[in-house]
N, C-alpha and C positions, 0 to 999 in steps of 0.2 A: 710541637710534634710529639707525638703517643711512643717514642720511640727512641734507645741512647743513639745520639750521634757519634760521630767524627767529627769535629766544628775547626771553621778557621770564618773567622766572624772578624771582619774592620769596623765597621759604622752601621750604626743601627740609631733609625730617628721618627722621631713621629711628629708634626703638626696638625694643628686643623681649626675650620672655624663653630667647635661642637661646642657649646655652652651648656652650663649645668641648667635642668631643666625645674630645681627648687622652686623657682621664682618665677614660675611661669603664669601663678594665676594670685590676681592682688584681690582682697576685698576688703575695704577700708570705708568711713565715711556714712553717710545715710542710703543704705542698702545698695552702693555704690560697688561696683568690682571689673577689671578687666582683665584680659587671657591676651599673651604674648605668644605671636607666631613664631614658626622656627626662622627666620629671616631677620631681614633689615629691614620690614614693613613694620609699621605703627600698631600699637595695639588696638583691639575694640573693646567696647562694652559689651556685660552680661549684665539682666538685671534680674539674677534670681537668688542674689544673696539678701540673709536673711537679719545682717547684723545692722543695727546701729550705734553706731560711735562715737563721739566728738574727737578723741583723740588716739593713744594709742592700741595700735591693732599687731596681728602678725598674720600670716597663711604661710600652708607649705604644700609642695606637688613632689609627687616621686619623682624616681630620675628621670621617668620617660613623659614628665609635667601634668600628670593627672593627679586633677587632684584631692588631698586627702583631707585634711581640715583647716580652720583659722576659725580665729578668735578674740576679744577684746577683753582677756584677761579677767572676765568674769563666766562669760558661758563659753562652748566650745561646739560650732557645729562642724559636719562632717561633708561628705563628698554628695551629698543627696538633699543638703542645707537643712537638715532637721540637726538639732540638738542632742548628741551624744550619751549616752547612759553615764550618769555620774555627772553631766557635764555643764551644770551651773554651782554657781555658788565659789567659783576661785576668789582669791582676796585682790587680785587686780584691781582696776579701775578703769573706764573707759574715758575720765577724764584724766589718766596722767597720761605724760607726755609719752614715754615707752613703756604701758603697761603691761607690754609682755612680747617675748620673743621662746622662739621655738627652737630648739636645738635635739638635734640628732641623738639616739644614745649609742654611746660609740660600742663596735663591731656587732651591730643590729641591723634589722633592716625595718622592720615593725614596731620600736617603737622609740617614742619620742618625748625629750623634756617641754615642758611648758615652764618657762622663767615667769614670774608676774613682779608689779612694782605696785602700791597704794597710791594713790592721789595726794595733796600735799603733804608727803612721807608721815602717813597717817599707820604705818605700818611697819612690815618688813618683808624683804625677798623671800619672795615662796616658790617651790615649785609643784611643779603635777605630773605623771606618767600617764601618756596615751598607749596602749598597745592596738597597734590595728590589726590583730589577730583576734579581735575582739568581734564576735559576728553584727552588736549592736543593729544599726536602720540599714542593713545588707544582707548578705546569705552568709551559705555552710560556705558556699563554692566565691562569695566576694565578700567579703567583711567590712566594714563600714567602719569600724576602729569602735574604741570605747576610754572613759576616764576611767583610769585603774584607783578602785576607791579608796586602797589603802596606802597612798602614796599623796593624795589629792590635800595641797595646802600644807606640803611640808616647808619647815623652815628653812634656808640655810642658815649652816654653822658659821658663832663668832662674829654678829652681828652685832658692836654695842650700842645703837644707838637707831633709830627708826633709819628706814631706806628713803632717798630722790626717788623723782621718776623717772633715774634714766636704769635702766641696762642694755648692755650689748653684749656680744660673745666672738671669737674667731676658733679660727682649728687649728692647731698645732702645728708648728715644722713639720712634725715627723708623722701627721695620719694619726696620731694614737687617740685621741680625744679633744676636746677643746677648754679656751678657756673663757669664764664667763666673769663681767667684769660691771659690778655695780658703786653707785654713788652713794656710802653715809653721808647721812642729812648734816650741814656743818653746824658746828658748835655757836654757843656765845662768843666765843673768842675768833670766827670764823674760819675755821678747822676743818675742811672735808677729807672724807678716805674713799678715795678709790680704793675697793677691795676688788679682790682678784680670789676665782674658787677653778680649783681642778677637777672636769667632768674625764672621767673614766669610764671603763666598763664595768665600772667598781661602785660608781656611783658620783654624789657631789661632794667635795672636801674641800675647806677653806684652805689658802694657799700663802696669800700675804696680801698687805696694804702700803697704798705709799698715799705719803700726807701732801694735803691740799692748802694750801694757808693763801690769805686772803680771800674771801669768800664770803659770802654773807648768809645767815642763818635761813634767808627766803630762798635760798640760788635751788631751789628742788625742779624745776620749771627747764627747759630746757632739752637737746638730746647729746647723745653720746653713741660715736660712731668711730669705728675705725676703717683704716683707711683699707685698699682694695688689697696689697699684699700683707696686711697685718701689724705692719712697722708703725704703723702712729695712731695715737687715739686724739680725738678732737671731743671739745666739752663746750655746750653753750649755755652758757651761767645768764640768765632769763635777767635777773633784779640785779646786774652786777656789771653790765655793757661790759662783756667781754667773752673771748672763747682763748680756753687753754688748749695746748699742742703735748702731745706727752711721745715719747718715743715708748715703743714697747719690742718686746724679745720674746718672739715666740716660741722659742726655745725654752726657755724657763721662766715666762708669764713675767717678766719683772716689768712693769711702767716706771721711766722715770721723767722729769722737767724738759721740758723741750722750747716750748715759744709760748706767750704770751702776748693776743692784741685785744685791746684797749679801746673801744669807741665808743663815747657817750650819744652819737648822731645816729650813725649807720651802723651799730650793732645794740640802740637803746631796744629794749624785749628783745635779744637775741635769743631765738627759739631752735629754728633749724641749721642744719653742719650737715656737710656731704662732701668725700673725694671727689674729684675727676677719674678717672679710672686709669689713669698713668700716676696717679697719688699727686703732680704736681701742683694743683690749684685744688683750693676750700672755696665750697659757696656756703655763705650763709643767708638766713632769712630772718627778720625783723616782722616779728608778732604786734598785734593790738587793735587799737579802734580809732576813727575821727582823725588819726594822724598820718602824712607819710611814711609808709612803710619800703624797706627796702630788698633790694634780693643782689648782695655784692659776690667779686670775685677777689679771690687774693694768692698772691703766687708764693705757696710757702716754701718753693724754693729755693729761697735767698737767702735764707738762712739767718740774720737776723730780727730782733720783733720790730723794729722800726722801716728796716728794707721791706719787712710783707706788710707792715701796716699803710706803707706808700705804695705797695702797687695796688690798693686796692681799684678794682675797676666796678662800677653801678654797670650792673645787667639790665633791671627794672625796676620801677619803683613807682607807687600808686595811693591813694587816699580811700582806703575801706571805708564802708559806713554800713551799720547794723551790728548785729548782736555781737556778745564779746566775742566769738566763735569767726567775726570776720578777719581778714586779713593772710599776712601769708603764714604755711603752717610748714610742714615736715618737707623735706627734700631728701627725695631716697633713688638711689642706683641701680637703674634698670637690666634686666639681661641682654640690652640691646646694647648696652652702653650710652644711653643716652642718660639726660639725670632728671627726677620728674617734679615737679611742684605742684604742691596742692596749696590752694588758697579757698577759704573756707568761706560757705554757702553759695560756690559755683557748682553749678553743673557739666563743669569740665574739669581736667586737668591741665597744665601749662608745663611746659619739658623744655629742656637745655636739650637742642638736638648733637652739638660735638664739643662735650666739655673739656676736651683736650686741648681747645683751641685758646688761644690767648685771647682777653678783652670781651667787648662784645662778637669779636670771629664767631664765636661758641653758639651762638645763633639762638637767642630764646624767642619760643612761640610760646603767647600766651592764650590760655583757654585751647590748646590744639586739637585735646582729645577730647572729644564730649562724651557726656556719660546715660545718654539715652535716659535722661528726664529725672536721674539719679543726682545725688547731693555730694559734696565732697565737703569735710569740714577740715580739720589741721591735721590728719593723722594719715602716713601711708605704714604699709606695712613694715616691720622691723626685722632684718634680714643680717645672717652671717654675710662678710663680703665676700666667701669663696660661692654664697647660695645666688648673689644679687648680680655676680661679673661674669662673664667667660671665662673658662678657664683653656689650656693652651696647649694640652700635652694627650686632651683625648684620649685620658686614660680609663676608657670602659676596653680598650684594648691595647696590645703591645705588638712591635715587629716580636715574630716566633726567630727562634734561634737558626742558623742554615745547616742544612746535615749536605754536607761537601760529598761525603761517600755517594748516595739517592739526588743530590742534585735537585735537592725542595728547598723553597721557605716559605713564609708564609706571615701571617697575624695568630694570635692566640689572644683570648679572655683571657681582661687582668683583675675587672671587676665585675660582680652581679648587678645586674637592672642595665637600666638606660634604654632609650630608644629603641625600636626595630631597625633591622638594616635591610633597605631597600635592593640598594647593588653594590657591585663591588668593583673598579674597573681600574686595573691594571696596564701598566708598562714596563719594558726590559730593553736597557741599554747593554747593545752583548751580549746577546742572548734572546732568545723564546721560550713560551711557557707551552709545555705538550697537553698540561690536563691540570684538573684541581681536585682536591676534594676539600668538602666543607660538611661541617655537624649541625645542623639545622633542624629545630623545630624536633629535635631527640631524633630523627633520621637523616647521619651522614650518607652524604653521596659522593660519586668520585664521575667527573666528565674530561673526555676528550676534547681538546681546543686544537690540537690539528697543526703544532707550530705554529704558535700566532705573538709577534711581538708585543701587541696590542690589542685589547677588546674591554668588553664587558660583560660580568656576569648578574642575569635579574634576579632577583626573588622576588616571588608571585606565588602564595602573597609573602608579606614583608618578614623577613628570619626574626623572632621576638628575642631570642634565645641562642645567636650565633656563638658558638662555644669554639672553633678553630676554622682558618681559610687556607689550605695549604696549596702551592703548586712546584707541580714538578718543574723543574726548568734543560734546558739546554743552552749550553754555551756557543757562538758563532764566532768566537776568537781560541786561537792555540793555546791562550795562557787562560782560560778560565773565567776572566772576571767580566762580571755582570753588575749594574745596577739594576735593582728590581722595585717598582714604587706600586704601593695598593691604595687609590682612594676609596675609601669606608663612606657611602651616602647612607644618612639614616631618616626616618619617617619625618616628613615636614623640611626635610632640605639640606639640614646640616651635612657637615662633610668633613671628614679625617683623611688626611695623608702619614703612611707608613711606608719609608726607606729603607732598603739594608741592601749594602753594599758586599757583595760574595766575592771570592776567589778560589782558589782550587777544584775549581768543575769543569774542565777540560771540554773541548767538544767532542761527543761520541764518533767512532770511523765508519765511514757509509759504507754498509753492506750492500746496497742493490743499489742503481740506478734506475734512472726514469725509460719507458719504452718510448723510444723515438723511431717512427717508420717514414719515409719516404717514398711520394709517389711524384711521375713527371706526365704533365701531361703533355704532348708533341700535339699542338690541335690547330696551328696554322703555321705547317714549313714553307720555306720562300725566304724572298730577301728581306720582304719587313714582317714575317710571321710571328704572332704573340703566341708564348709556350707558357704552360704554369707549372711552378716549381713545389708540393705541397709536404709539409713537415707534421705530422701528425704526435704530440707528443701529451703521451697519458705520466700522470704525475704516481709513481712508483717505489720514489727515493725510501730508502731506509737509514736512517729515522728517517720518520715522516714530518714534512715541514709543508706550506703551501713554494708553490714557485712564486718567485719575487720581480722578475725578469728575463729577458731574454737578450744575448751578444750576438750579432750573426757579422760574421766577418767573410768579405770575397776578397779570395786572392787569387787574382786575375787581372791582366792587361785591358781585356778585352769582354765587352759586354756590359751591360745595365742591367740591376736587380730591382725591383722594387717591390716592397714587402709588405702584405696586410698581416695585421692580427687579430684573429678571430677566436672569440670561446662561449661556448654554446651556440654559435652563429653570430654572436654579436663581437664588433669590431671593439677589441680594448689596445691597440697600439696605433700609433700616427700612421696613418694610409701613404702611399706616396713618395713615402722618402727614397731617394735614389741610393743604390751604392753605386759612383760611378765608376765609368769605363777609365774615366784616366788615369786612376790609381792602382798601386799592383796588390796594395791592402786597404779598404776601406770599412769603415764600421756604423752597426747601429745597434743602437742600447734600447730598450723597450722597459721600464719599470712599472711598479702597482698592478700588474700581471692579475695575480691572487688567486694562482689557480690552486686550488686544496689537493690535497690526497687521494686520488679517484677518479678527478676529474680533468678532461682532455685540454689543451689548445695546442690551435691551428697556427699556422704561417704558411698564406700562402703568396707566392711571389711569382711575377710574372715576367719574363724576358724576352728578350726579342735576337731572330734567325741571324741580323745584321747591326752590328757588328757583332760576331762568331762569338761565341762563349765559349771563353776556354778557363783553366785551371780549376778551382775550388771553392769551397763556400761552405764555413765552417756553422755551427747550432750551439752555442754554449746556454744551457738552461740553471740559471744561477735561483737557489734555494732560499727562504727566508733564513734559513741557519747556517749558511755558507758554503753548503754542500753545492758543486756542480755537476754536469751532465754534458755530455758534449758528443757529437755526431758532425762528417765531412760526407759531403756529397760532390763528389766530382759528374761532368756531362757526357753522354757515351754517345756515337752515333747509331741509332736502333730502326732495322727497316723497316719500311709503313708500309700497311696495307690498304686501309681508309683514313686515308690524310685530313676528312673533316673531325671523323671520331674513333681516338684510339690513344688509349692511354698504357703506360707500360709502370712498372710496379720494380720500384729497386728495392730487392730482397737480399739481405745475406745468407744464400744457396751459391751452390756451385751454378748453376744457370742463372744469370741474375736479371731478366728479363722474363717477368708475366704479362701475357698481353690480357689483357682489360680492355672489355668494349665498352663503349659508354654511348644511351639513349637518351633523346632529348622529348619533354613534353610540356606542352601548349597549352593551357587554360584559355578559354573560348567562352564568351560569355552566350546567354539564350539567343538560339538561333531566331526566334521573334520575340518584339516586345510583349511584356506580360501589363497587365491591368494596372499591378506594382511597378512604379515607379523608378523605387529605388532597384539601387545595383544590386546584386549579389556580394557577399563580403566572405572570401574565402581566407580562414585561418591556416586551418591545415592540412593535406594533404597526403594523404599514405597508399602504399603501393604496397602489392604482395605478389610473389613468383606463383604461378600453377602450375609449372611443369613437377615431373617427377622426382622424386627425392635423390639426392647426390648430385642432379644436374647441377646448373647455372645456380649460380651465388649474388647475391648482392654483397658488393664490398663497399662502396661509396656511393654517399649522397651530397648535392648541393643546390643551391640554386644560382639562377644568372643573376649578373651584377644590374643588368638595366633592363626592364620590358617596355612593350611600348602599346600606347592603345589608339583609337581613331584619331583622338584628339591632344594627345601627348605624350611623352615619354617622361617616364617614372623610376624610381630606382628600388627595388626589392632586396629589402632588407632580410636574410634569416635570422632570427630569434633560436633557432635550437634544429639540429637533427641528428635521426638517430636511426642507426639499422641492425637489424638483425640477420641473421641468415638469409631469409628469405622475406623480411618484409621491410620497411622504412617508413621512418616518418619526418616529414618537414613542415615547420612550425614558422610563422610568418611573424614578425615584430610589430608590422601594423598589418591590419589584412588589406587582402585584395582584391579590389571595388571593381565588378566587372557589369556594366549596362549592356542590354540586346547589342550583340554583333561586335563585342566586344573583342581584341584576341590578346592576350600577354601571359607574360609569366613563363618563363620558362622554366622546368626543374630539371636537373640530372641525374640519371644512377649509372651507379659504372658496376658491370659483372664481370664474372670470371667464371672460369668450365665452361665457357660457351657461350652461344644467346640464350634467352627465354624466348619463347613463341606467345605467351599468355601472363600479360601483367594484369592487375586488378588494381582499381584506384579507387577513394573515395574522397571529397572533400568535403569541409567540414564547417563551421560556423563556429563565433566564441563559445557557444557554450556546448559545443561538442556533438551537433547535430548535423546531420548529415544533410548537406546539401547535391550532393549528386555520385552517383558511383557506378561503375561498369565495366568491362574488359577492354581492355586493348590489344589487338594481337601486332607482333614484330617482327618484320622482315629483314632481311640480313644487310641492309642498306646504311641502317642507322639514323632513318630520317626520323624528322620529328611526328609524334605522337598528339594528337589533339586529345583534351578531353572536354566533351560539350557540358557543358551546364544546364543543369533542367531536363536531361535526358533519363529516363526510368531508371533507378537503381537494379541492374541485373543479378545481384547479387540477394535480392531481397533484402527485407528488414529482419533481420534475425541479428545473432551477438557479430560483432564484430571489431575485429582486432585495429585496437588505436595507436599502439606502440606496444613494441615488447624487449627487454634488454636486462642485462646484458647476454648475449650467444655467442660462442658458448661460456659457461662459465661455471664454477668448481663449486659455489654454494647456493644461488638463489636465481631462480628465473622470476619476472614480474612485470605482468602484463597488466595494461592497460586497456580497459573496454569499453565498446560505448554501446549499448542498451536503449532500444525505443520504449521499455516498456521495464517497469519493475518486475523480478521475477526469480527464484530459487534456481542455484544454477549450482551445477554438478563438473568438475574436472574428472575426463577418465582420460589413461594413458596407455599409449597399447605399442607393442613392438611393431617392427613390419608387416607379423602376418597376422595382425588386426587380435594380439592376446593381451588382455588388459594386462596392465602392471601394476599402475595404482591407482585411485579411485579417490576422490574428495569433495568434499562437500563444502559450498561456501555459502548457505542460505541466500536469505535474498538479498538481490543486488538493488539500488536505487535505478532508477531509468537517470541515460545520460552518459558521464563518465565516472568509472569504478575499478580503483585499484586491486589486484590479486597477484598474487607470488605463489612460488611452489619449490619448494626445498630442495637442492637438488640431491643433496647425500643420500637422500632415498633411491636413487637411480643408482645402478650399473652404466660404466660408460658405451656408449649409443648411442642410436637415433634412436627417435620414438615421434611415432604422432601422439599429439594431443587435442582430446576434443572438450570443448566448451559447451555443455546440452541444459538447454532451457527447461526446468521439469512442469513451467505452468501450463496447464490442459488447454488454454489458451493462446498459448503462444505459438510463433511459427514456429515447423518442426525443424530446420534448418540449423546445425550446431558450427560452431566455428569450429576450425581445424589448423594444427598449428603445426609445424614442424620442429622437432626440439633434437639436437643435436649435444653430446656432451662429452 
């Protein structure tokens, strides 16, 4: 957070399955190399590396596993597989066993040691500086790295006696540097030194030695590895049938004696040593030619050298034939966690697919990975084990602190590099998240999520450079406390979970409720007369949360409820369900509502004349943040005029009865067959008043539950509707299929101030084409209204209004149109006595359907016409005309 808190912080945790991306791209062998996914898949082959090796190799990839260079300890190519400036002639070998390993130089990000070793300790440990700020075989803007020439074949200090070919190195406890840990060649007397050097940001400095005894002056042959968290080092002494165990302290670099086994059989040319990645089992592999070679496992968790030298278990084991180069070579630890084997002059590699497991469990396939016509000989790359494992804690980021006061937390960058992040998808136990913001790509943003316990946020494209993820929260408990969890997805799949556990963030007190309006409609009195009960409820709450569900409770003796729920027209509660008569309180729970902030649902419920409805019937609209809302509606007796249509409107006014009359209309399919086959398929359908301005209102719209046609009866679904003042639209979920002579469908409008004499309809097709439109005029009876299909659109083909909404309303009006023709179209606004007010321009519009809004702050409150005028010299002169109330 950019910002001092107030903090009251419990738990804060992080997990994930992100692995370090170092080791992402191997090239080893005769022009031999493969790239690991971000997964649990296998790797494949590339074959556009340029090295060949017989034995030891090394590579390294950034964090985000692109990669930079590798090498065999004599030359060093780069990311483009050309050969780097300075970058032959190291004193490596590609015949020792670890001719070189790579290591970080600490608190850099650009550049890097190159360790080398001689071939049979014909030399001594050298290293070399790469800096990849170096523009070498790249540009100004990507630099390709370079050997930094005056550093190239330095010695290390306090070396008395030529180097093995083994080194390896780990990273400190504490992040500060690492340590790099080489083999003096042993004496006459069979005397080896493990030497130990401190890399800094200071540079390389000799550190200490601890003595090797029993050994033999040839034992140079061999590798030397340590295990996944750094505690042990393993040594395979090649001319000496045996591997030492050393314990090490990363803390302060000390190696000391640890275990000892001993095998003239199954460790004779003991070549390769590799952990399982839980440190409990050592495999080794058995070098040579013309003989049985082996590939064992041994459980050095037993602790002593006779208990691990008995558990050994044979994985595999096979009879090489050809050049000295065949047989099995190096075993090295993949980022998959798998462990790999190379066996030399295949064109595969062979992998321990789950080395954790005991015995043969651990599953070896051999040859699994082929190498696309590529050679493998004894040598895989030589790796830190923090560069070769997963590591667990996902630290390219940290949970951010909680500021209790603002009621945020978040993530925050703990390291530079590593992967892009994809998304970010959050949960909140006790609580909701209102908004976030985050620093992305050097432009923080800040979004609205609308009280949501749950979602997800994309980046498109992927954040390279997520530098903080913050969200506001709210609490839905009275004591404040929340769990809040972020999983972190990054490019290629990987995935990080961050926990922090809050307290002291109260829930905020709801200033406003939701608008809940009630209307009844009385449309068949009598003894078994069906009445509908409709609950109209726009989501208003302050704070703003979505609604989560709905309680509706009857308290009454008498009568039967039963409740649909609808939002947008579409049904999201159990249809049906009774509240019965025999109860004097009975309930129903409706949940996964999800209606946001803005937006309306319906309930509406239908009751019946007998048995008598009396008492009550409560509305509780419960909040994703705990907030409620709640509305009673008791039943009044209210006299009828037209008992088939006539709906009355509970308002809270001193008169609390509006009479609302309500029209019914017919969709009719072409009065004869047309040539066309198929039916007509009508989506939509919209209606507009023509009478004079202040009259009749359109207040509601619906559709019937069932229509029926020659040949069957169907059920019509609404998808969405919507009205304005003066116009409506209804929006069909599937359309409806009307053949000659066709007749279904019924829709509804209910008005108020009166009837209208002159409705206008049009319908519509999916893609917003009009299929028929006309007037209808309405006589005070209430019957139903046909509208034929295929009859001349009397309205012409000019702009015409598809929906418009909301009316009135305090900021923005925004219409919907639909256009036969593409064409430059102008808004002018004029009062009552036809004096323009404002005037705008919207160029051209596409032919079809085309959104437009109109601000309304510009307005004084009013009516005003608004006309819609085509300005192409082509077009019909005909403008649309709207009525805009405010």
């Amino acid at each position: 957070m950019k910002k001092i808190f107030t903090l009251l912080l419990l738990c804060i945790s992080a997990f994930g399955s992100f692995a370090q991306k170092e080791a992402k791209n191997w090239h080893f062998g005769n022009n031999a190399a493969i790239v690991f996914p971000y997964n649990s898949l296998l790797p494949s082959a590339i074959t556009t590396s340029q090295m060949n090796a017989n034995e030891g190799v090394a590579s390294i990839s950034d964090g985000a596993g692109n990669l930079l260079f590798y090498t065999d300890g004599v030359s060093v190519w780069d990311r483009t597989n050309a050969v780097m400036p300075n970058g032959t002639g190291l004193l490596g070998n590609s015949s020792s066993t670890q001719s070189s390993i790579i290591v970080p130089w600490p608190g850099s990000t650009t550049k890097y040691y190159i360790f080398t070793t001689p071939a049979v300790a014909a030399g001594f440990l050298m290293y070399s500086v790469v800096d990849m700020t170096v523009v070498g075989n790249g540009s100004s803007g990507s630099p390709a790295g370079g050997v930094v020439l005056a550093s190239k074949n330095t010695q290390a200090p306090s070396q008395g006696t030529n180097t093995a070919e083994k080194v390896t190195a780990v990273k400190k406890a504490d992040g500060s540097g690492y340590y790099v840990v080489s083999l003096q060649q042993p004496d006459v007397a069979g005397n080896g030194k493990l030497l130990v050097y401190d890399v800094t940001a200071s540079g390389v400095a000799y550190l200490n030695f601890l003595l090797v005894p029993g050994m033999k002056v040839f034992d140079y042959y061999g590798y030397l590895k340590f295990s996944p968290d750094g505690s042990k080092l393993a040594m395979a002494c090649y001319f000496n049938d045996r591997v030492n165990i050393f314990g090490f302290n990363t803390n302060t670099g000390i190696a000391s004696p640890l275990n000892l086994i001993t095998d003239s059989v199954y460790l004779d040319n003991v070549y390769g040593v590799e952990f399982s990645p839980n440190g409990k089992y050592l495999y080794t592999t058995c070098s040579g030619n013309a003989v049985l070679r082996y590939l064992n496992q041994y459980d050095i968790s037993l602790g002593t050298d006779a208990l691990i030298k008995a558990s050994r278990t044979l994985i595999y084991s096979y009879t090489p034939v050809g050049t000295p180069y065949y047989g099995f070579g190096a075993v090295q630890l993949g980022p998959d966690n798998r462990i790999y084997v190379a066996r030399g002059g295949e064109t595969a590699l062979s992998y321990i697919n789950t080395p954790n497991a005991n015995g043969v469990g651990c599953t070896y396939m051999n040859n699994g990975i082929p190498l696309s016509g590529k050679m493998s000989f004894q040598g895989l790359p030589n790796y830190l084990p923090n560069f070769a494992t997963p590591v667990n804690n996902c630290s390219y980021f940290l949970p951010d602190k909680v500021d209790t006061n603002c009621c945020t937390s978040g993530i925050s960058r703990n390291l530079a590099g590593g992967p892009a992040v994809t998304s970010i998808r959050y949960t909140v136990s006790g609580g909701v998240i209102q908004g976030y913001s985050a620093s992305c790509n050097a432009a923080p943003s800040s979004v609205s999520l609308s009280g949501t316990a749950t979602g997800l946020v994309t980046f498109t494209p992927a954040c390279a450079n997520l530098s903080f993820f913050n969200t506001s929260l709210q609490s839905t408990t009275s004591s404040g406390s929340m769990v809040v969890s972020y999983w972190v997805k990054f490019v290629g799949g990987d995935s990080c979970k961050y926990t922090i556990d809050v307290k002291g963030c109260p829930r905020a007190p709801q200033i406003k409720c939701d608008s809940i309006k009630t209307n009844v409609c009385v449309c068949a009195p009598g003894s078994a007369g069906m009445n509908y009960l409709n609950f109209y409820i726009t989501n208003q709450s302050i704070p703003t949360s979505p609604i989560c569900g709905v309680i509706i409770n009857k308290y009454t003796s008498g009568g039967v409820l039963v409740p649909n729920f609808w939002q947008s027209g579409i049904v999201v509660g159990t249809p049906n369900v009774n509240l019965s008569s025999a109860q004097v309180n009975t309930t129903i729970s409706v949940s996964g509502t999800n209606t946001l902030p803005g937006q309306m649902l319906n309930i509406q419920a239908y009751y019946f004349s007998s048995p008598p409805f009396s008492g009550y019937v409560t509305v509780s609209v419960i909040h994703c943040n705990g907030d409620t809302c709640k509305v009673k509606w008791t039943p009044s007796a209210v006299p009828l005029t037209d008992v088939n249509f006539v709906n009355y409107g509970l308002k809270a006014v001193k008169s609390p009865f509006q009479k609302i009359s309500a029209y019914s209309f017919r969709i009719a399919g072409p009065s004869e067959t047309k040539l066309d086959p198929n039916p007509y398929k009508v989506r939509y359908v919209t209606f507009g008043i023509m009478d004079s301005v202040n009259g009749p209102e359109i207040v509601g719209s619906t559709g019937a539950e069932q229509y029926y046609t020659k040949e069957r009866a169907a059920f019509l679904r609404m998808k969405y509707t919507s009205h304005a003042r003066y116009n409506a639209l209804l929006e069909l979920s599937d359309p409806l299929m009307l053949a000659a002579n066709d007749s279904s469908g019924i829709f509804q409008l209910f008005f108020a101030n009166g009837n209208p004499r002159n409705i206008t309809f049009n319908c519509y097709d999916d893609n917003g084409s009009i299929l028929s439109g006309g007037t209808i005029q309405l006589d005070s009876s209430g019957s139903v209204g046909v509208i034929q299909l295929g009859k001349t659109n009397t309205q012409g083909a000019g702009i015409l209004l598809f929906n418009g909404y909301p009316n009135p309303t305090q900021d923005r009006y925004t219409m919907m149109l639909s256009l036969p023709y593409a064409t430059d179209v102008n808004l002018v606004v004029m009062d009552l006595q036809g004096k323009e007010v404002l005037k705008k321009s919207y160029g051209k519009l596409r032919s079809g359907l085309s959104e437009i809004s109109l601000e309304m702050g510009q307005l004084s409150t009013g009516t005003y016409l608004v006309q819609l005028i085509p300005t192409d010299a082509n077009a019909p002169s005909n403008a649309l005309r709207v009525v805009l109330v405010k």
